[in-house]
N, CA, C and O atoms as CSV, one atom per row, in Angstrom:
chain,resi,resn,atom,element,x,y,z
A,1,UNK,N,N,-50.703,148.012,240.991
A,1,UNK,CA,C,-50.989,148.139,242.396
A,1,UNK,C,C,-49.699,147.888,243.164
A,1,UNK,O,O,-48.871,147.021,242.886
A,2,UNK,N,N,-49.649,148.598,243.982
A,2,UNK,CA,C,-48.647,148.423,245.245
A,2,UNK,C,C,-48.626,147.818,245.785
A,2,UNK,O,O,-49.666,147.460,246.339
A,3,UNK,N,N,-47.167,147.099,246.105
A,3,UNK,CA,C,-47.606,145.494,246.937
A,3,UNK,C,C,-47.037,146.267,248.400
A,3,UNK,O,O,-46.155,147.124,248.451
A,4,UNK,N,N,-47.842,145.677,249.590
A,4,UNK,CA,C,-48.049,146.219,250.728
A,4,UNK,C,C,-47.962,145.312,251.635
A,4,UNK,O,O,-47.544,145.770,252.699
A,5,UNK,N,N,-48.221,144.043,251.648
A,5,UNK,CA,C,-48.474,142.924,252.411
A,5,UNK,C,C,-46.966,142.389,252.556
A,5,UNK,O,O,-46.240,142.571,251.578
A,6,UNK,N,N,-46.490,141.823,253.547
A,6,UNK,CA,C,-45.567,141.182,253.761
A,6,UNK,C,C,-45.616,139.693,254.552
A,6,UNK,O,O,-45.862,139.734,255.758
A,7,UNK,N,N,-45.415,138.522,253.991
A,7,UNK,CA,C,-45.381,137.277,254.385
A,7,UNK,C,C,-44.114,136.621,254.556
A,7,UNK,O,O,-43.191,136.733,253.749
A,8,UNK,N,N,-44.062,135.816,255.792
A,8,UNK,CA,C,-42.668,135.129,255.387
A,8,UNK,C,C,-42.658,133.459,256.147
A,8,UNK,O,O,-43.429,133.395,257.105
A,9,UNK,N,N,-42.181,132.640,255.954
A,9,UNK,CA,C,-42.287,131.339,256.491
A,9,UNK,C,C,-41.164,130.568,256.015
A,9,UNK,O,O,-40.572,130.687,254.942
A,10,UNK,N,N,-40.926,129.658,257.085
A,10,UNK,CA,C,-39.724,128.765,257.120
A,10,UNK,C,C,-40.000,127.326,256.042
A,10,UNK,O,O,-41.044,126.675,256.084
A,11,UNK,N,N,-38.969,127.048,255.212
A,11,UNK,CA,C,-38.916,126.294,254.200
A,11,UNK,C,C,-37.400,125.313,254.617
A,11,UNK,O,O,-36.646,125.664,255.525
A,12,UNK,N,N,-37.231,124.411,254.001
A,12,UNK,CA,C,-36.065,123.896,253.662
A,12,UNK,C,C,-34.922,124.638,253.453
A,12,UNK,O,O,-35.097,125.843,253.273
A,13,UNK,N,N,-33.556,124.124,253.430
A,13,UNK,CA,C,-32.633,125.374,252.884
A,13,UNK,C,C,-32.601,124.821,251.272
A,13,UNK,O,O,-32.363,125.621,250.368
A,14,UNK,N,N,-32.883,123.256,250.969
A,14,UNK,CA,C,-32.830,123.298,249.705
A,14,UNK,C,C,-34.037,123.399,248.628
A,14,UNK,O,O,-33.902,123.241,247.415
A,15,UNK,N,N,-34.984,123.630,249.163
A,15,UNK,CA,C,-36.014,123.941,248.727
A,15,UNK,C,C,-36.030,125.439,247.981
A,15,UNK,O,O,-36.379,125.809,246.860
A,16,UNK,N,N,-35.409,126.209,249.307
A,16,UNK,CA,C,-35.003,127.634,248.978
A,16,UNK,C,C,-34.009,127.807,248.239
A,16,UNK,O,O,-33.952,128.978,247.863
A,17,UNK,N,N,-33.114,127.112,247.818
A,17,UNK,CA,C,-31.752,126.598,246.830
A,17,UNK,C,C,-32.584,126.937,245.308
A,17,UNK,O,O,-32.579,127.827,244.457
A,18,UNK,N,N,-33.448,125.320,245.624
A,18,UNK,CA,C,-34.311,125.767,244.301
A,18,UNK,C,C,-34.682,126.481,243.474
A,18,UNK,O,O,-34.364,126.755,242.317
A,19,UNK,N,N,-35.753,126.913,244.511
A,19,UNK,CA,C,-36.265,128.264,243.950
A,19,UNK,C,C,-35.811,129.466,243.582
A,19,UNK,O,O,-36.410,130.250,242.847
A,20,UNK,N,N,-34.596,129.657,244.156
A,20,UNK,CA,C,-33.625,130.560,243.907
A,20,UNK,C,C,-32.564,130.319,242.457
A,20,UNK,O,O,-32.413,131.200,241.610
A,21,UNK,N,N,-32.064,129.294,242.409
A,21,UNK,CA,C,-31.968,128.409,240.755
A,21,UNK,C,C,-33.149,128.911,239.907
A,21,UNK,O,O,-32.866,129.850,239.164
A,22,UNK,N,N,-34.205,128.542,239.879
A,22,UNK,CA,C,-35.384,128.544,238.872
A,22,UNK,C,C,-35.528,130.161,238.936
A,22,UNK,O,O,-35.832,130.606,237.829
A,23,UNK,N,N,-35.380,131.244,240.022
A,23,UNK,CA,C,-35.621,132.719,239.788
A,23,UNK,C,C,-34.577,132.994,238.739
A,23,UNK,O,O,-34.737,133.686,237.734
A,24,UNK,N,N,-33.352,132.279,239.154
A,24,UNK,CA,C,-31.995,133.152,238.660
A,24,UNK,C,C,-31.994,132.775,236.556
A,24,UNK,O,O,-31.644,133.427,235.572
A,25,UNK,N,N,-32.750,131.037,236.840
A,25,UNK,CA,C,-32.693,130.909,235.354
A,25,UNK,C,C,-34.097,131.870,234.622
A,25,UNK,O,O,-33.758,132.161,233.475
A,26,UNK,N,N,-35.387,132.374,234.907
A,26,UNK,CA,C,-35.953,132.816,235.136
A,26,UNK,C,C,-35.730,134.557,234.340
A,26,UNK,O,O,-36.177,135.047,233.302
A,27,UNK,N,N,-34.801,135.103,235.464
A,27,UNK,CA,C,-33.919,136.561,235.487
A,27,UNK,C,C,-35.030,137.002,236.061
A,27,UNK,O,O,-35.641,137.877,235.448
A,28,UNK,N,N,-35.577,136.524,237.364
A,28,UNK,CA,C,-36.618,137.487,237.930
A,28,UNK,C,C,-36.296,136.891,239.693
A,28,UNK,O,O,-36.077,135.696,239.891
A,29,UNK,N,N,-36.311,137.756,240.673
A,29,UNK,CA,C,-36.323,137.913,241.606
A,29,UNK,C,C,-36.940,136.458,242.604
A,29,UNK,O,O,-37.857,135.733,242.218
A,30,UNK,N,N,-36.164,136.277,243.965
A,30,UNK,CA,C,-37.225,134.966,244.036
A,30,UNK,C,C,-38.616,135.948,244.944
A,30,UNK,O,O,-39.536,135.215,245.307
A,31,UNK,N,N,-38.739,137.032,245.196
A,31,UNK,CA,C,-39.987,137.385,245.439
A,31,UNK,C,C,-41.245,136.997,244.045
A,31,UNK,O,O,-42.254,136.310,244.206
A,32,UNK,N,N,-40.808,137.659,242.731
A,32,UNK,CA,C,-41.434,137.614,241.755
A,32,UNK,C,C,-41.715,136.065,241.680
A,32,UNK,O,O,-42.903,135.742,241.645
A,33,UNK,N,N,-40.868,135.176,241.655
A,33,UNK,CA,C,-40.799,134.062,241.286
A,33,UNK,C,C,-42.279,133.123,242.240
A,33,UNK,O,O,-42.878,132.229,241.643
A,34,UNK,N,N,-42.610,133.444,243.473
A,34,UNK,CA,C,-42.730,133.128,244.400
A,34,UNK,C,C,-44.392,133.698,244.402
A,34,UNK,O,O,-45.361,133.151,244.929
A,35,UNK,N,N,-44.348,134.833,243.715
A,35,UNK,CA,C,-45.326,135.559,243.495
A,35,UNK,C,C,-46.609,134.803,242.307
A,35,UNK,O,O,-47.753,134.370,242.444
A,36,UNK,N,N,-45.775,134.940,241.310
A,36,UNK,CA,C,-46.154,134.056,240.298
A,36,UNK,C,C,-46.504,132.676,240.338
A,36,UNK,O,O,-47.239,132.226,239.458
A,37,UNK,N,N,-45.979,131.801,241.437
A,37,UNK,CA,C,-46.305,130.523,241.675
A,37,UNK,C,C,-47.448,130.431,242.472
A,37,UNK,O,O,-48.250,129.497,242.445
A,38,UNK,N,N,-47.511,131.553,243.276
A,38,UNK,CA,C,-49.028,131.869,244.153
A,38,UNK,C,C,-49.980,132.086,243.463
A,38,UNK,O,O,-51.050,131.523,243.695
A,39,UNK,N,N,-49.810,133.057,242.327
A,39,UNK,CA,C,-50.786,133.316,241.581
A,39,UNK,C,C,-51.649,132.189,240.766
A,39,UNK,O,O,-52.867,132.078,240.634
A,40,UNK,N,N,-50.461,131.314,240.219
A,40,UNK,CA,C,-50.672,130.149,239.436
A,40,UNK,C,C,-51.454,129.531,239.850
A,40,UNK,O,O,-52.390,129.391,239.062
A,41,UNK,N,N,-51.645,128.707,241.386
A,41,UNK,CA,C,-51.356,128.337,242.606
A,41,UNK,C,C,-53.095,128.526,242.776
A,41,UNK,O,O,-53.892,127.734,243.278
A,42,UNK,N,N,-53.253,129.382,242.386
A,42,UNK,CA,C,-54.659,130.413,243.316
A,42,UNK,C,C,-55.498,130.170,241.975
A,42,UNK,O,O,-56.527,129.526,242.176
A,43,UNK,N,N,-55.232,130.619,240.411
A,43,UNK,CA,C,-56.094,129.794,239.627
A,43,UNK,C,C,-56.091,128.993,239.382
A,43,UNK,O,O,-57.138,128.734,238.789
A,44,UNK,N,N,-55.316,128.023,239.464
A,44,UNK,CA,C,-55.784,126.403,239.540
A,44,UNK,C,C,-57.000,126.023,240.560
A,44,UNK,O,O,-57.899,125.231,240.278
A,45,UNK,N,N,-56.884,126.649,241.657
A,45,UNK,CA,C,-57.723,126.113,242.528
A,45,UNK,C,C,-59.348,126.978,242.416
A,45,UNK,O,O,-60.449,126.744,242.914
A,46,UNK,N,N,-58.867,127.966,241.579
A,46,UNK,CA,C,-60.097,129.016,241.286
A,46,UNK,C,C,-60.612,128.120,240.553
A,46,UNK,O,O,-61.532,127.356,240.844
A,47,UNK,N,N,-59.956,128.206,239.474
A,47,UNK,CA,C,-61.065,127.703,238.146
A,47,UNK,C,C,-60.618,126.205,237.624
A,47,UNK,O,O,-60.697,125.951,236.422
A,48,UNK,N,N,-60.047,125.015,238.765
A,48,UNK,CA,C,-60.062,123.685,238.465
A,48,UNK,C,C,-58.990,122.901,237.697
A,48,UNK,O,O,-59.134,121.688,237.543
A,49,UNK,N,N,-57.471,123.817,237.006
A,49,UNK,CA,C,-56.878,123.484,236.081
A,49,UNK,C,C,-55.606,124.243,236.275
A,49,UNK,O,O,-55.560,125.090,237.167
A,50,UNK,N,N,-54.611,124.021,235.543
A,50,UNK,CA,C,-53.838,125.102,235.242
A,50,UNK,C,C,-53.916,126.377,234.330
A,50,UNK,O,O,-54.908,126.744,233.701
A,51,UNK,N,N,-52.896,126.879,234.367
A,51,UNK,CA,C,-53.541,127.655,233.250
A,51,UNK,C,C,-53.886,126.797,231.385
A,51,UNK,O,O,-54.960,126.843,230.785
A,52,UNK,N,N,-53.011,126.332,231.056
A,52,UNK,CA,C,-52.872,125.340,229.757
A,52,UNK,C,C,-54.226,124.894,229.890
A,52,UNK,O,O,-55.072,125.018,229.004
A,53,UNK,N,N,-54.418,124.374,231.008
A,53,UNK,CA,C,-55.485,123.450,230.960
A,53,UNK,C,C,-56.917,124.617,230.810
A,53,UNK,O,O,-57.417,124.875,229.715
A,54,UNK,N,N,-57.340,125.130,231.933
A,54,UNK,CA,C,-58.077,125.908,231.866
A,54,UNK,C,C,-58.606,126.856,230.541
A,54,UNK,O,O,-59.698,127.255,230.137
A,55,UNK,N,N,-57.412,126.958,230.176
A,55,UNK,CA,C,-57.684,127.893,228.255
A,55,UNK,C,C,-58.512,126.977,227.607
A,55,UNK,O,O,-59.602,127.073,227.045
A,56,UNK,N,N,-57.408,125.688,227.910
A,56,UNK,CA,C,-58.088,124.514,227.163
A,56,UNK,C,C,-59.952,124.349,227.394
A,56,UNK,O,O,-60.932,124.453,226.657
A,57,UNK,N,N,-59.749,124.087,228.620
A,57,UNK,CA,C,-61.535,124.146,229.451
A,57,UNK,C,C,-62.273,124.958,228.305
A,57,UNK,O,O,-62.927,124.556,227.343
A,58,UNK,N,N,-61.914,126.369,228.778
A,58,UNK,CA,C,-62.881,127.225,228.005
A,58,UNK,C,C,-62.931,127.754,226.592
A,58,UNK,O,O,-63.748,128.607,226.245
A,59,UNK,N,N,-61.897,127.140,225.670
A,59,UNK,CA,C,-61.560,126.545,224.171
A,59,UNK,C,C,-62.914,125.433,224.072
A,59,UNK,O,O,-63.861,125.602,223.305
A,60,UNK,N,N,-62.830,124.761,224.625
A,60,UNK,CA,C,-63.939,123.412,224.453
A,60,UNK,C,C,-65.477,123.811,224.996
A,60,UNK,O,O,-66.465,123.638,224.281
A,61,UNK,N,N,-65.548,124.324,226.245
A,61,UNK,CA,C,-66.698,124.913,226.110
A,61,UNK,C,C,-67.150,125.685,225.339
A,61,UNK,O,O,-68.282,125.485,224.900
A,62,UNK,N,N,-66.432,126.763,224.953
A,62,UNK,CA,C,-66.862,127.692,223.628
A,62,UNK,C,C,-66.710,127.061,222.386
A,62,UNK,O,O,-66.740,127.922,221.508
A,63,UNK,N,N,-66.540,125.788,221.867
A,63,UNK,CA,C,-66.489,125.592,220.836
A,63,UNK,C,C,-67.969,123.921,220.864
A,63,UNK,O,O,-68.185,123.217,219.878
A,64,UNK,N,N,-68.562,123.781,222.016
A,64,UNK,CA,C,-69.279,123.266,222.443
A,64,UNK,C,C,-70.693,124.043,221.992
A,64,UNK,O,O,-71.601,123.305,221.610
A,65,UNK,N,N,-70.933,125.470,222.012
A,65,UNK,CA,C,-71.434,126.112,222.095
A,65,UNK,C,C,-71.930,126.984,220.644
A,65,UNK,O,O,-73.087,127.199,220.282
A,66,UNK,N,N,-70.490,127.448,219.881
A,66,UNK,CA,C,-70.104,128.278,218.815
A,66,UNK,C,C,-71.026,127.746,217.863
A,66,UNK,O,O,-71.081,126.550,217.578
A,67,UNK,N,N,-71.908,128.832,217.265
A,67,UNK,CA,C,-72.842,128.721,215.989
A,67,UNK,C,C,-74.385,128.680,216.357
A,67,UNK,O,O,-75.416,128.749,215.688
A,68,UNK,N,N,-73.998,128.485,218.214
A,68,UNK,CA,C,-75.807,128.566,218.688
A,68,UNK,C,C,-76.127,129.808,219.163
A,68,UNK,O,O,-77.047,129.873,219.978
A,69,UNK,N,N,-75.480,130.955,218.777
A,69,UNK,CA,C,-75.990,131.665,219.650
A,69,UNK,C,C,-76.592,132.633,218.485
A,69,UNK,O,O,-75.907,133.080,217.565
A,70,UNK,N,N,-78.340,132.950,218.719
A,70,UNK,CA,C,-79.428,133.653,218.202
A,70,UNK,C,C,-79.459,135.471,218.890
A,70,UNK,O,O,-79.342,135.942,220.021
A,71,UNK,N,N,-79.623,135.915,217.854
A,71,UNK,CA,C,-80.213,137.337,218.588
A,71,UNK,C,C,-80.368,138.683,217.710
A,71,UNK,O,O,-79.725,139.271,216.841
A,72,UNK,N,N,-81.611,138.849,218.437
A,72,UNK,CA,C,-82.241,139.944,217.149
A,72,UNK,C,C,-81.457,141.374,217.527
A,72,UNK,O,O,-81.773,142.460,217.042
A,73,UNK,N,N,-80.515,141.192,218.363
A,73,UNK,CA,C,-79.465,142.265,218.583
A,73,UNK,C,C,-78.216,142.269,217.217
A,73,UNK,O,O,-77.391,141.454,216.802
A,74,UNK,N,N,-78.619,143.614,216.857
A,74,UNK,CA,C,-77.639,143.882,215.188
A,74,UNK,C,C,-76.007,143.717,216.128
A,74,UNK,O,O,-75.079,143.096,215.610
A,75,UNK,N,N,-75.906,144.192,217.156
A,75,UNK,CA,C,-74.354,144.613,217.574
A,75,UNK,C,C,-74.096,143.110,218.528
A,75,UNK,O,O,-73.493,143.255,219.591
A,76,UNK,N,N,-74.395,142.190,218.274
A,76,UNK,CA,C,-74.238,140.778,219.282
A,76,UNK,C,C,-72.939,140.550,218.946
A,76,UNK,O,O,-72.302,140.188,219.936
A,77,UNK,N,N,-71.999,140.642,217.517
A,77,UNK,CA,C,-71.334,140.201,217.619
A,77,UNK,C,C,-69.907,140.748,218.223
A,77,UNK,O,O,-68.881,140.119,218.480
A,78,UNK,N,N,-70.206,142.140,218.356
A,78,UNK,CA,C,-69.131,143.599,218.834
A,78,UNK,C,C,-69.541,142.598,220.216
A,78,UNK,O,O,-68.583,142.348,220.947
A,79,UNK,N,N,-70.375,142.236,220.468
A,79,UNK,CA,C,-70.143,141.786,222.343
A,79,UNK,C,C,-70.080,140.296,222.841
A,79,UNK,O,O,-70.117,139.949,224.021
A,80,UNK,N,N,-69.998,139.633,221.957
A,80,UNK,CA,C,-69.481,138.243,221.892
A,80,UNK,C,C,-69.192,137.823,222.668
A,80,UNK,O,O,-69.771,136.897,223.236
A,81,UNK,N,N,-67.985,138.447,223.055
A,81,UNK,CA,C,-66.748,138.346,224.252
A,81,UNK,C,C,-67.418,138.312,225.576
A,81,UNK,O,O,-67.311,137.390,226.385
A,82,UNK,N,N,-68.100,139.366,225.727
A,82,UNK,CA,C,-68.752,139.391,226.824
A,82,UNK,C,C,-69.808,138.720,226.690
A,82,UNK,O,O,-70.109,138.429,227.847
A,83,UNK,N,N,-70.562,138.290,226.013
A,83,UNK,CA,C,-71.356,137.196,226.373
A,83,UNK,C,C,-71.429,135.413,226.782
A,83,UNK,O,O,-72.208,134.584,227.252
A,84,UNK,N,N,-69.748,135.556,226.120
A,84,UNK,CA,C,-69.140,134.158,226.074
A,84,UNK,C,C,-68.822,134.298,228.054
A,84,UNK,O,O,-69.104,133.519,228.965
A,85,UNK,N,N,-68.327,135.274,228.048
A,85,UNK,CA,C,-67.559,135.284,230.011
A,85,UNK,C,C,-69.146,135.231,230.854
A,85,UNK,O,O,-69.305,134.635,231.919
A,86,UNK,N,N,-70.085,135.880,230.225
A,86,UNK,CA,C,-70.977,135.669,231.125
A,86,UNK,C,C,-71.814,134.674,231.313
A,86,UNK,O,O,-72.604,134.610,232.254
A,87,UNK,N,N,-71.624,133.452,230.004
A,87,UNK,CA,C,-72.074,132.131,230.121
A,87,UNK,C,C,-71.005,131.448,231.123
A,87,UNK,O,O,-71.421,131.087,232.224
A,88,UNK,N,N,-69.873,131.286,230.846
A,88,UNK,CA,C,-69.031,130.815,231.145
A,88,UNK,C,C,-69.028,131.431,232.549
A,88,UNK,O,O,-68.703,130.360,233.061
A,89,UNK,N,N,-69.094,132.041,233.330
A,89,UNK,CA,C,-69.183,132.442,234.698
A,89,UNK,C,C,-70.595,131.892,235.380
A,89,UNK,O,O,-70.793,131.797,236.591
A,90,UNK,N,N,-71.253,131.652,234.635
A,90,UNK,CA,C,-72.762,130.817,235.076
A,90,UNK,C,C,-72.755,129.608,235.329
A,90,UNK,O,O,-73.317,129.058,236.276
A,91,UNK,N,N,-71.877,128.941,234.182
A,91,UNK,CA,C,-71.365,127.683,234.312
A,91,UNK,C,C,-70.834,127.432,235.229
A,91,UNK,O,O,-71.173,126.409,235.824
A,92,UNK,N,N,-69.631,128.359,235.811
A,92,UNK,CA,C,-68.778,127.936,236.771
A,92,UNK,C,C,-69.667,128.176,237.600
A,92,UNK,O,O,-70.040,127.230,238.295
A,93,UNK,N,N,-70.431,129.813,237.841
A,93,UNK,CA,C,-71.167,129.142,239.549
A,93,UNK,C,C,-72.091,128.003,239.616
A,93,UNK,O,O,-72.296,127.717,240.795
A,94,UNK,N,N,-72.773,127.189,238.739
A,94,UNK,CA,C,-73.613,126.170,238.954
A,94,UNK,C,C,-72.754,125.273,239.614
A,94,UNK,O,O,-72.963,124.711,240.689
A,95,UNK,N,N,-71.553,125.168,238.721
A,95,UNK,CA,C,-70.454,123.518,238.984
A,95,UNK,C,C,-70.005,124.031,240.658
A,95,UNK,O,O,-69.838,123.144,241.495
A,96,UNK,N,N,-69.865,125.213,240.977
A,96,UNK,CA,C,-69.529,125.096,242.300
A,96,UNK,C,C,-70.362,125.166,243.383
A,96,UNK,O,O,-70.140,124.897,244.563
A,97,UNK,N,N,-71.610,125.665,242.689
A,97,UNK,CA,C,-72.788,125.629,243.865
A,97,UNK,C,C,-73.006,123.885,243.537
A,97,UNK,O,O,-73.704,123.486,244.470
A,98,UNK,N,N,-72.729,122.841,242.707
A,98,UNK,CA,C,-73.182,121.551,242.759
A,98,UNK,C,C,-72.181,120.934,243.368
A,98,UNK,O,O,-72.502,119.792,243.695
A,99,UNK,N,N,-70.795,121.306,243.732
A,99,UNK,CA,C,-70.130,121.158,244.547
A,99,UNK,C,C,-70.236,121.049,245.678
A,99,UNK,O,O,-70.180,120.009,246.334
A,100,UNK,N,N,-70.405,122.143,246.048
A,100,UNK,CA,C,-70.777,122.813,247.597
A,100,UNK,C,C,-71.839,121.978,248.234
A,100,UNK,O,O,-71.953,121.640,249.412
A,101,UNK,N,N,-72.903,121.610,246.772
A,101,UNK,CA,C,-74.153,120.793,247.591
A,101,UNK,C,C,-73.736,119.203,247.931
A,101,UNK,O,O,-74.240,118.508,248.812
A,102,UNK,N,N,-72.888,118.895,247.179
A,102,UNK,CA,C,-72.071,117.417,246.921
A,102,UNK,C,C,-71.497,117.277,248.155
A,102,UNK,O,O,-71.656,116.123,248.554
A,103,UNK,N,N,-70.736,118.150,249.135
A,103,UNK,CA,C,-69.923,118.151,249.933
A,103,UNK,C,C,-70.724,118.454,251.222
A,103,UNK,O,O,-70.309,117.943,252.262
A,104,UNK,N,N,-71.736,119.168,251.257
A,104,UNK,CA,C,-72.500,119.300,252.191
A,104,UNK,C,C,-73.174,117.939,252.688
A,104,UNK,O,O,-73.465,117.588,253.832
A,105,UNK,N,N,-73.354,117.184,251.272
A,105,UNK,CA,C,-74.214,115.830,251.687
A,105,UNK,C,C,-73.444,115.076,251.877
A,105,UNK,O,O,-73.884,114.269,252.696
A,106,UNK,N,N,-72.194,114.778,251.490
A,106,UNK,CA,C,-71.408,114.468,252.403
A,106,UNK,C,C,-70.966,114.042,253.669
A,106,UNK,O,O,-70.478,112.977,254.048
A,107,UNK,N,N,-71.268,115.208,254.304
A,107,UNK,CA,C,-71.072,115.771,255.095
A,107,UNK,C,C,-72.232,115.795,255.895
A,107,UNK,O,O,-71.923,116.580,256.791
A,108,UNK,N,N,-73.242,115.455,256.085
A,108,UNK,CA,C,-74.511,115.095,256.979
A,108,UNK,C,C,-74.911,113.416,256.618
A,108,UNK,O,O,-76.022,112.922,256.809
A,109,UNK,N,N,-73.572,112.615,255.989
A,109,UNK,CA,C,-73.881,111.240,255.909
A,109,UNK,C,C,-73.175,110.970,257.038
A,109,UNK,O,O,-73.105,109.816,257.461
């Protein structure tokens, strides 16, 4: 995809030093660099972790799980994959709808 959006905001000059160090050791641009830290940035806060961590998350949930799953479907195991993301996406919306309710009550104390 085509990047189209343009953002820009005032930082430190050595902040921007930095980051410009870490692109150059890197060999990638400090847009890319900057890009990638957003991204990072954005699943941590998506799914609770970093990335390391998060693999980790769903390493342990699926291995929490692995050996229970029944089904008189011959091809279950060709779709595994997808059945593992669609537990695992259930999971996550419960934990954030029990969130949401956590914070709401909160929030009317």
């Amino acid at each position: 995809m085509a990047k189209s959006e343009v953002y820009s905001w005032r930082m430190e000059p050595e902040l921007k030093m930095a980051l410009e160090e870490e692109a150059r050791k890197d060999g990638v641009s400090l847009s890319v660099l900057l890009d990638q830290i957003a991204e990072e940035w954005l699943m941590e806060r998506v799914e609770g972790g970093d990335a390391h961590d998060s693999q980790e998350a769903i390493r342990e949930r699926v291995r929490a799980v692995v050996g229970t799953f029944r089904s008189g479907d011959p091809h279950f195991s060709q779709n595994v994959s997808q059945k593992v993301g669609e537990m695992l996406r259930k999971e996550l919306e419960a934990k954030r709808k029990r969130e949401a309710e956590r914070r709401k009550a909160q929030g009317a104390d």
